[in-house]
C-alpha positions in Angstrom: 66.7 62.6 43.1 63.8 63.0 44.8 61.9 61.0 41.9 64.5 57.8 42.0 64.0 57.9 45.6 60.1 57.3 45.7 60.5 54.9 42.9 63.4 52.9 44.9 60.8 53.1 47.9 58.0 51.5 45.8 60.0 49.0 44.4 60.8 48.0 47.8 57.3 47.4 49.1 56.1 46.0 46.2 59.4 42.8 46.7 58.0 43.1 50.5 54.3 42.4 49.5 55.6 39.4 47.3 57.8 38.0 50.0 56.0 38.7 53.4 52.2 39.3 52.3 52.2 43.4 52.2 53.8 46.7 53.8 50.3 47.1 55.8 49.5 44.7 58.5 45.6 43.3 57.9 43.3 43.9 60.4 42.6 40.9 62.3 38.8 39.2 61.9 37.1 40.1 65.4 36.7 37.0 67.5 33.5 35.3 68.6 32.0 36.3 72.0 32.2 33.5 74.2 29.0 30.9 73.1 27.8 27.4 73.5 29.8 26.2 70.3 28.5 23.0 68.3 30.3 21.4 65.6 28.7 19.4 62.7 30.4 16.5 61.1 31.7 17.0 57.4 29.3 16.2 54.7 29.4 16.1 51.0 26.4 18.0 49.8 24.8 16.3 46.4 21.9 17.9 45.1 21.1 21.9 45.2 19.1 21.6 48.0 21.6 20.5 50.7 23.7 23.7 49.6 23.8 26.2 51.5 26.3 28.7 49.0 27.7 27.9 45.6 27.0 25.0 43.5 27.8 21.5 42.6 30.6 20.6 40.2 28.8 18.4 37.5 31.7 15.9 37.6 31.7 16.0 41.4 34.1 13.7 43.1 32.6 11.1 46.0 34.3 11.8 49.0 34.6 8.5 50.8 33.1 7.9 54.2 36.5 7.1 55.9 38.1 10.6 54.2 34.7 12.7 55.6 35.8 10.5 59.3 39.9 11.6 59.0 38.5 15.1 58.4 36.6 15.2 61.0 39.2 14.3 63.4 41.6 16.9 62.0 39.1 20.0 62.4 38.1 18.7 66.2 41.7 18.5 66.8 42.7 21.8 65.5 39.7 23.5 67.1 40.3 21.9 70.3 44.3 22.9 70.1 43.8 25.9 68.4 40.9 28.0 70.3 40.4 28.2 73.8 36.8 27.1 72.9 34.9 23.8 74.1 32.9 22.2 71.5 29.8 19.8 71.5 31.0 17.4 68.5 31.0 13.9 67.7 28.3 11.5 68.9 26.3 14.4 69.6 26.6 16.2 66.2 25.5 12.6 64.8 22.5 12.0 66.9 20.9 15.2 66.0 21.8 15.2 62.3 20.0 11.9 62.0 17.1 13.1 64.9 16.3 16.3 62.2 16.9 14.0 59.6 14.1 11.6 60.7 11.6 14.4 61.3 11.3 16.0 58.6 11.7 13.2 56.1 8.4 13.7 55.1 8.5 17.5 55.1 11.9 18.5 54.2 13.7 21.6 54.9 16.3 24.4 53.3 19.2 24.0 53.9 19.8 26.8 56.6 16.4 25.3 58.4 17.6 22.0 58.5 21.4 22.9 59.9 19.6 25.3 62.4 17.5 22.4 64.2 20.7 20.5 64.1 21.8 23.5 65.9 19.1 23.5 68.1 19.0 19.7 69.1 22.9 20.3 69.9 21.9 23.3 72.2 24.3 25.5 70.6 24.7 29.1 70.5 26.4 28.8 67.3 27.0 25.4 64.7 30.0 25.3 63.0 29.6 23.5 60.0 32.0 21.7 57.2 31.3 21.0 54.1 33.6 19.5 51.4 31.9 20.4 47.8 34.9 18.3 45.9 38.2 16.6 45.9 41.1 15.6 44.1 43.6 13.2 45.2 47.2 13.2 44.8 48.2 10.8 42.0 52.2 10.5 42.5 54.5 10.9 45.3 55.5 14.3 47.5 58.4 14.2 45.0 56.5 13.9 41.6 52.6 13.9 41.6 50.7 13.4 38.1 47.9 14.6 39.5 48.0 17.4 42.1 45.5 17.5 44.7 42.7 19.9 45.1 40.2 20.7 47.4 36.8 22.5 47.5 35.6 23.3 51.5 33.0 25.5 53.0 33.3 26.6 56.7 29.8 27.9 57.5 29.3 29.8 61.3 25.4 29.6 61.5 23.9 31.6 64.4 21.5 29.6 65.8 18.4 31.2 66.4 14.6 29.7 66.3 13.4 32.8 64.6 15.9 34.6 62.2 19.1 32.3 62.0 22.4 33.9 60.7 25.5 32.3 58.7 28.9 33.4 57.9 30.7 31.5 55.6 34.6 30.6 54.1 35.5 29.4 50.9 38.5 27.1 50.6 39.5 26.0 46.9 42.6 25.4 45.9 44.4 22.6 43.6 47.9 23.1 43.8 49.7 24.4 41.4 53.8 23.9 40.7 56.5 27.2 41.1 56.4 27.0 37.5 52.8 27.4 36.5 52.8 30.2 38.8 55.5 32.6 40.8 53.1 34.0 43.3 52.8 30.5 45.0 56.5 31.0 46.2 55.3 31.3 49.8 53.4 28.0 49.7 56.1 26.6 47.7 59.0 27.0 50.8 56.0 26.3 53.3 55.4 23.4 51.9 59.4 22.0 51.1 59.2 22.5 47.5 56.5 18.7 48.4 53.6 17.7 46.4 51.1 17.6 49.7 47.7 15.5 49.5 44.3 16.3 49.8 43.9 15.8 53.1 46.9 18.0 53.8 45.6 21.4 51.7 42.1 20.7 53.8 44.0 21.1 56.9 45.6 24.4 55.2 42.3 24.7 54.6 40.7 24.3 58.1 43.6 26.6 59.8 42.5 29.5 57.5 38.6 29.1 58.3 39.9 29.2 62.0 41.0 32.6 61.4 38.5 34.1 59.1 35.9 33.1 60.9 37.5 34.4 64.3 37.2 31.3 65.9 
């Protein structure tokens, strides 16, 4: 009796951990002190040395200028809705991309260098920084898609520091699958009205999860 009881037990967490995410609560990622917080414009890294994790898919997919712009707005606005933070973005995050940009053109840097005199120029404690690696857009409707979308992101924190800069980093990557192909998407499935979303909406899933794991 004793026996069938433990099993019934485990049986019931293990439905629980499929339906809600678990029997044990995770531990929340501990939040950011308050800083001067800067925030980097997306970019599209194409060559190793403008990497700063992973690697470059050989059949890597151009993002387009006004996508890298819409994604953009949809980070600021989710940061700035989201967090109680204030954030030097925009023009500013520009200017000092293409100020380090022009200054070492003829000595170029790593990619952690060159992100932390971004940093720097912004006067930031700390640079958040985006980074789309690939896409895939939706081919088809939210009904019927013949191509799903998918999306490859890093969400870097760098530490800015003239000395010994730090970096914590978040790895989106996701093309989305139908209930079908695979059972344990049933959560996303309901969340997301049984639709076939687009890219730009799995970067935003995307964006809220860096939010979090990043304690931001």
């Amino acid at each position: 009796m004793h026996k069938h009881l433990r099993h019934t037990g485990l049986i019931l967490c293990l439905v629980g951990l499929f339906m809600v995410g678990g029997c044990a609560k995770p531990t929340p990622p501990a939040q950011l002190p308050p800083l001067a917080m800067g925030l980097a414009n997306f970019t599209q890294p194409t060559t190793t040395g403008e990497l700063l994790a992973g690697y470059i898919p050989s059949d890597q997919f151009k993002v387009s200028a006004e996508t890298l712009d819409k994604l953009n707005a949809d980070f600021e606005k989710l940061l700035m809705t989201e967090t109680t933070r204030v954030y030097t973005s925009g023009a500013a995050a520009s200017q000092c991309y293409e100020i380090t940009t022009a200054q070492h053109r003829e000595d170029p840097l790593n990619a952690l260098q060159f992100w932390n005199q971004v940093g720097i120029c912004m006067k930031a404690d700390v640079l958040i920084i985006p980074q789309v690696i690939d896409w895939t857009p939706r081919e088809g409707g939210n009904m019927g898609a013949f191509q799903s979308a998918g999306v490859n992101m890093d969400f870097y924190t760098l530490r800015v520091d003239a000395e010994e800069p730090s970096i914590s980093r978040f790895h989106f990557e996701e093309t989305q699958e139908s209930l079908s192909e695979n059972l344990l998407n049933i959560k996303k499935w309901f969340k997301r009205k049984g639709h076939w979303i687009t890219a730009e909406q799995l970067a935003e899933e995307g964006m809220r999860q860096a939010i979090t794991e990043l304690g931001l």
